[in-house]
C-alpha positions as CSV (number, residue, x, y, z in Angstrom):
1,X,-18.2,-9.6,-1.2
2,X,-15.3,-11.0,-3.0
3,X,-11.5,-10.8,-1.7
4,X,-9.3,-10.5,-4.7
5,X,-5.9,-10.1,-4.8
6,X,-3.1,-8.1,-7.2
7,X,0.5,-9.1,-6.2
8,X,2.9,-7.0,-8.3
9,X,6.3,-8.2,-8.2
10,X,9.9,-7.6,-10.0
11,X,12.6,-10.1,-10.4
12,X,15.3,-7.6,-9.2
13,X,16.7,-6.2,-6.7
14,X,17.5,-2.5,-5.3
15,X,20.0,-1.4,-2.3
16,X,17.4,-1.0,0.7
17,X,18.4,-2.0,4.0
18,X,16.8,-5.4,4.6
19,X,16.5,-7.1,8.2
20,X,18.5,-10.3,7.7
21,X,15.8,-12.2,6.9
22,X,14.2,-10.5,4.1
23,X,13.7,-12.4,1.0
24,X,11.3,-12.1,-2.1
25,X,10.7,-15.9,-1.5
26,X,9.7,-15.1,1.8
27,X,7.0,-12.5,1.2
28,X,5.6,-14.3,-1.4
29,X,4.8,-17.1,1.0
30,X,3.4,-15.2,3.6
31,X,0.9,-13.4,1.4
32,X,0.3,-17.6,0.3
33,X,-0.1,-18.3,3.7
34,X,-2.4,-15.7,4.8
35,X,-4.6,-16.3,1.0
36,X,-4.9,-20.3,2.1
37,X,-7.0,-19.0,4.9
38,X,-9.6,-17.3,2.8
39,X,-11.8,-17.6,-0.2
40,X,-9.6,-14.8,-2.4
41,X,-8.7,-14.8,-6.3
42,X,-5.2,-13.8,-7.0
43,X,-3.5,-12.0,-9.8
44,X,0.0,-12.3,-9.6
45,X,1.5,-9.5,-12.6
46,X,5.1,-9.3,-12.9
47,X,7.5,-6.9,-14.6
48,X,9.4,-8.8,-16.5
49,X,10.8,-12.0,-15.7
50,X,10.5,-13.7,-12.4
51,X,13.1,-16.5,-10.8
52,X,11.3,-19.9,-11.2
53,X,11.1,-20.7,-7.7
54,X,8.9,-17.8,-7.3
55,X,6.9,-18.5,-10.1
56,X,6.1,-21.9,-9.7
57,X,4.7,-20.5,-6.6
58,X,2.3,-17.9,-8.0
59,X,1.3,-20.5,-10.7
60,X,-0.2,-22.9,-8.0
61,X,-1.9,-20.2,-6.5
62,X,-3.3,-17.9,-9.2
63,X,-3.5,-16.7,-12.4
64,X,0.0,-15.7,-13.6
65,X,0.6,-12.4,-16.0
66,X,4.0,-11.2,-17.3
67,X,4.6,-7.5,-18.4
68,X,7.7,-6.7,-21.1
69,X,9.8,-5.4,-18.4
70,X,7.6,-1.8,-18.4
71,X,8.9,-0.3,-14.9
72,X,7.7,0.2,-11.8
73,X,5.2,3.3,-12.3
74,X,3.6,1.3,-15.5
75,X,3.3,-1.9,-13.9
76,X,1.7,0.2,-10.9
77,X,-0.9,1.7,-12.8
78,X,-1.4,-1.6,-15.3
79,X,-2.8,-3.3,-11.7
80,X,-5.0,-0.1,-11.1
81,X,-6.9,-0.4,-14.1
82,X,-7.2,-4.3,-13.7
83,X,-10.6,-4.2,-11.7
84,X,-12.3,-1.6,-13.9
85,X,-11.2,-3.5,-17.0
86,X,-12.3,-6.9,-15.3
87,X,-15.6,-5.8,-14.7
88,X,-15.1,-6.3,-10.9
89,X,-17.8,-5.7,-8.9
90,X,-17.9,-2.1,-7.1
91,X,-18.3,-4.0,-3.6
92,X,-15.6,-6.4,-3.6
93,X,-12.0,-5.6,-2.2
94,X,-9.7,-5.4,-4.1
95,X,-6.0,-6.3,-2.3
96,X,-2.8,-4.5,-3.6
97,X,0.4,-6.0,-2.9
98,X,3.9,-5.4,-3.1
99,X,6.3,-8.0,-3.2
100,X,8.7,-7.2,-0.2
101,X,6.1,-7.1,2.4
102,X,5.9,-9.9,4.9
103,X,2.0,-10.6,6.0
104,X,0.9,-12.9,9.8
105,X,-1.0,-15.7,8.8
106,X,-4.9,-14.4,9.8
107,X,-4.1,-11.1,8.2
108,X,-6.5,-11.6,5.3
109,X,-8.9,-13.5,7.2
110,X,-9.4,-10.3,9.4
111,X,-9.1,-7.9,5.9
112,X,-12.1,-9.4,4.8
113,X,-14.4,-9.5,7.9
114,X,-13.9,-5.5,8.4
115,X,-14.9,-4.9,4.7
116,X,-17.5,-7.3,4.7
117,X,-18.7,-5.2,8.4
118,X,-17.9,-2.0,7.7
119,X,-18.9,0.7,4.7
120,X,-15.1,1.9,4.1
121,X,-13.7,2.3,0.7
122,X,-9.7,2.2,1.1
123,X,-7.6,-0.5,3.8
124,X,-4.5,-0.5,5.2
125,X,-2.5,-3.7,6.7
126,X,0.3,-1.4,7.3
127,X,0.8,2.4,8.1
128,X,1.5,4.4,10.8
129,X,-1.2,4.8,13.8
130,X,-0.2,7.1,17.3
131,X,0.2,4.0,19.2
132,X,2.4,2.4,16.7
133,X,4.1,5.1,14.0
134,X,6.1,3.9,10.8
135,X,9.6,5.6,10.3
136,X,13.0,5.8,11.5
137,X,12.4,8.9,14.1
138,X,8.4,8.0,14.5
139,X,7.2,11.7,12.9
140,X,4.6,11.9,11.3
141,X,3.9,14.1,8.3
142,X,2.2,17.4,8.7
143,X,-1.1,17.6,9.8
144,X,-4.0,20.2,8.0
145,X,-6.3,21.6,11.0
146,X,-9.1,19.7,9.5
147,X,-8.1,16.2,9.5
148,X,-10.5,14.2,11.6
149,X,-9.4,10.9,12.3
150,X,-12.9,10.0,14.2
151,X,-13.6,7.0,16.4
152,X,-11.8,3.3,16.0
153,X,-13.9,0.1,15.7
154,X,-13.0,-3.5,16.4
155,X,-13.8,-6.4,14.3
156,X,-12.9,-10.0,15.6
157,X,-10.9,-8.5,17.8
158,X,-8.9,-6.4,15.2
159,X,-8.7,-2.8,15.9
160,X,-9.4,-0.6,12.6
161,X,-8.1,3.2,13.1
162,X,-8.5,6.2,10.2
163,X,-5.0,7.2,9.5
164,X,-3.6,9.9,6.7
165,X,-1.7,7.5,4.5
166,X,-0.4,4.1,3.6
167,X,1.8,2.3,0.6
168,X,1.1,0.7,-2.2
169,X,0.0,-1.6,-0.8
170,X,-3.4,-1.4,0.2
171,X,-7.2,-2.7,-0.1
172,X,-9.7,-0.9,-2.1
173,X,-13.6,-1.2,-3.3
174,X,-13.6,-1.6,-7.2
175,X,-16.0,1.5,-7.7
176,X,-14.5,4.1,-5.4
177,X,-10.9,3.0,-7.4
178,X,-12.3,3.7,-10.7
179,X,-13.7,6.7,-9.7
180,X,-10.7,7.9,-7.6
181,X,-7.9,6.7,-10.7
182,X,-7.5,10.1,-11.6
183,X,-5.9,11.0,-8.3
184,X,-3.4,8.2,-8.2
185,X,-2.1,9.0,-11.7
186,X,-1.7,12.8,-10.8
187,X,-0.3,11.6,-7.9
188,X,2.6,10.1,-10.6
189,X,3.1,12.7,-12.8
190,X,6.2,14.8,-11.8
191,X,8.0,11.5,-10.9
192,X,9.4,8.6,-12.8
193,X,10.3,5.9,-9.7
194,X,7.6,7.7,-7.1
195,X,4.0,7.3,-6.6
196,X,3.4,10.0,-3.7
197,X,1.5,7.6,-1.8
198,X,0.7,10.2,0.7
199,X,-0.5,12.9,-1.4
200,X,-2.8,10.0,-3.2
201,X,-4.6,8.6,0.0
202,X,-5.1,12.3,1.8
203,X,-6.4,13.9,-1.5
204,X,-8.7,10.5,-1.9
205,X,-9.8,11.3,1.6
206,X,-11.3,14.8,0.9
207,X,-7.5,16.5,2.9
208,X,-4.8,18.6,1.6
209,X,-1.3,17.2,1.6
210,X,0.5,20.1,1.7
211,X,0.8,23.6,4.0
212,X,0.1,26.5,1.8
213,X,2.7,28.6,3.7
214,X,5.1,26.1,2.9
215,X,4.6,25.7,-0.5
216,X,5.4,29.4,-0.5
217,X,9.0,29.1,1.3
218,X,9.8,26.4,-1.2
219,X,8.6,28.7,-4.1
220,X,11.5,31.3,-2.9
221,X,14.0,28.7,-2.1
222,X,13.8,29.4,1.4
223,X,13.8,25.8,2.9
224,X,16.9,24.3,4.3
225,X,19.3,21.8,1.5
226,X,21.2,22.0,-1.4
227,X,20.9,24.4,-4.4
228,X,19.6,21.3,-6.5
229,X,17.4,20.0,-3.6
230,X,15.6,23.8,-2.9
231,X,15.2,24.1,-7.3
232,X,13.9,20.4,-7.0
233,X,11.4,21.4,-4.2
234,X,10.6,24.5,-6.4
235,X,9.8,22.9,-9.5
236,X,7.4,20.9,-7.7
237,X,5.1,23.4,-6.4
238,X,2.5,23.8,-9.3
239,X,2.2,20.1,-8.6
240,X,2.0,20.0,-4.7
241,X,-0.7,23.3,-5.4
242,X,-2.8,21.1,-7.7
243,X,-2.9,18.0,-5.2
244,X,-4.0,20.8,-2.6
245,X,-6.8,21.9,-4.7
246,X,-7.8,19.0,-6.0
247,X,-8.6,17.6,-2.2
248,X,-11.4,20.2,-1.7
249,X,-13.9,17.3,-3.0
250,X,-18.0,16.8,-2.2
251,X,-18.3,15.5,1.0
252,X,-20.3,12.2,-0.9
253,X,-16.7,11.6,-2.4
254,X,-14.7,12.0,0.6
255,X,-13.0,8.4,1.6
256,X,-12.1,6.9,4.6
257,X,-9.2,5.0,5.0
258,X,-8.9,2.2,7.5
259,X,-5.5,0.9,9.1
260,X,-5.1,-2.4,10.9
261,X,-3.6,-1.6,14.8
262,X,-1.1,-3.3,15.4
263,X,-0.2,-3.8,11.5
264,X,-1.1,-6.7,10.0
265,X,1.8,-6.6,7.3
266,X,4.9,-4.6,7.1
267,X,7.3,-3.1,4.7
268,X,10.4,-5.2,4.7
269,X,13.2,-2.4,5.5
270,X,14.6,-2.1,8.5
271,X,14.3,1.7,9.0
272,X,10.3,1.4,8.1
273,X,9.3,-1.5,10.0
274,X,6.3,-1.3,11.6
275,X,6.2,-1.9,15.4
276,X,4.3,-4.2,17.9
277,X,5.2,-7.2,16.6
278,X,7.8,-9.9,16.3
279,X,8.7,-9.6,12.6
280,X,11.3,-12.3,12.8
281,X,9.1,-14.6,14.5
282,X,6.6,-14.1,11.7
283,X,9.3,-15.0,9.2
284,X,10.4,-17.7,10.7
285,X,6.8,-19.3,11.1
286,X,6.8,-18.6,7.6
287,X,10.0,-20.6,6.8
288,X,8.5,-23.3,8.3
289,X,4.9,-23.3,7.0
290,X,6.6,-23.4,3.4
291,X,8.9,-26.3,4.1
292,X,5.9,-28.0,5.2
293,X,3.7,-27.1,2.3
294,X,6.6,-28.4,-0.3
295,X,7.4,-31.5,2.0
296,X,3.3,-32.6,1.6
297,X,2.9,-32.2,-2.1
């Protein structure tokens, strides 16, 4: 099995609320840091151009591929094609990064040993678990009667647990990705700066995102919020309905979905950290790695 790895990353900014040591730097050299450990091939794909710091970084590590500035959703779905179009084989892992995500050190080294050990199509270095949940109040989204998340397992001491959904960023196998694309484009259609990263791993998983009887109340407008927020909510209901249907798949194609507990990585805003670790520690071991690395070349 082969570890490779598609780091998609934007020279810009946006208006999230970073902890105070969040930096695009930063992330980068953590995912470096946790990639030295282990035999991987990266793909760093940029939208647009990238400050040189960063990029002299990337170009040491990987192969380097600039995009004309196409947005976010493009850029997303350029990296989704890449293993089909690559001819990657349909057992390797394919790694999905984002570029404000700050990794520990042996979290790729313990990536790869669970897909090498376990049969499981889709991985996740962050999401929410019950021990540990992701968000600012720690609720979780709404549960169908059906979902099973079955038993945990433990490799090299990592604990692997089935949870409903992940990011962006994320680990996949080459062959169930082709054959799951269609889901993760429907996933983007209604939305121009949204993937619906949740709908996209619970439809993948054989689960419907959405309560019917919901759906209904948003139909009629009857849900709490503004005039535009209930016609927003309305609009989207043939969607949310065809997501729902389209999760009723053949139990051969249902996927499981694998989460790292405690996370491995996390999302670099402060209301969507992920808990049980020291993220600040991490980033400042990271500091320090990178000094280190530029000091001994």
């Amino acid at each position: 099995m082969r570890l490779r790895i598609i780091y998609r990353s934007y020279g810009g900014e946006n208006m999230k609320d970073r902890p105070p040591y969040y930096g695009k730097t930063l992330a980068l050299q953590s995912l470096l840091r946790a990639a030295e450990a282990v035999d991987a091939d990266i793909l760093f794909m940029n939208d647009g151009p990238i400050p040189e710091e960063r990029l002299s970084l990337m170009r040491d590590a990987g192969e380097v591929v600039t995009l004309p500035s196409v947005g976010m959703r493009r850029s997303y779905v350029e990296g989704l094609r890449v293993p089909a179009r690559r001819g990657w084989s349909d057992d390797d892992l394919v790694w999905f990064s984002e570029d404000d995500y700050l990794y520990v050190p042996e979290a790729l080294v313990l990536l790869r040993e669970a897909a090498t050990q376990l049969s499981v199509d889709y991985f996740a270095l962050y999401g929410g678990t019950e021990e540990y949940p992701v968000g600012p109040d720690g609720s979780t989204p709404w549960t169908p009667d059906d979902w099973a998340p079955g038993s945990s397992a433990v490799i090299d001491g990592q604990q692997w647990e089935r949870i409903m959904s992940t990011t962006s960023t994320f680990g996949a196998r080459p062959g169930a990705l082709r054959h799951d694309l269609s889901i993760f484009l429907q996933g983007l259609l209604p939305h121009k700066k949204m993937y619906r990263d949740h709908d996209t791993c619970m439809v993948y998983q054989g689960y419907q995102p959405h309560e019917w009887r919901q759906l209904g109340l948003d139909l009629l407008g009857r849900t709490s919020g503004t005039p535009r927020e209930r016609a927003r909510e309305a609009l989207l209901v043939p969607f949310k309905a065809a997501l729902n249907v389209r999760s009723h798949r053949r139990p051969a194609n249902r996927r499981t979905l694998l989460a790292a507990v405690p996370n491995l990585a996390t999302h670099l805003e402060i209301e969507w950290l992920s808990p049980g670790r020291d993220w600040e520690h991490v980033a400042r071991e990271t500091a320090i790695w990178a000094t280190s690395r530029a000091n001994s070349r």
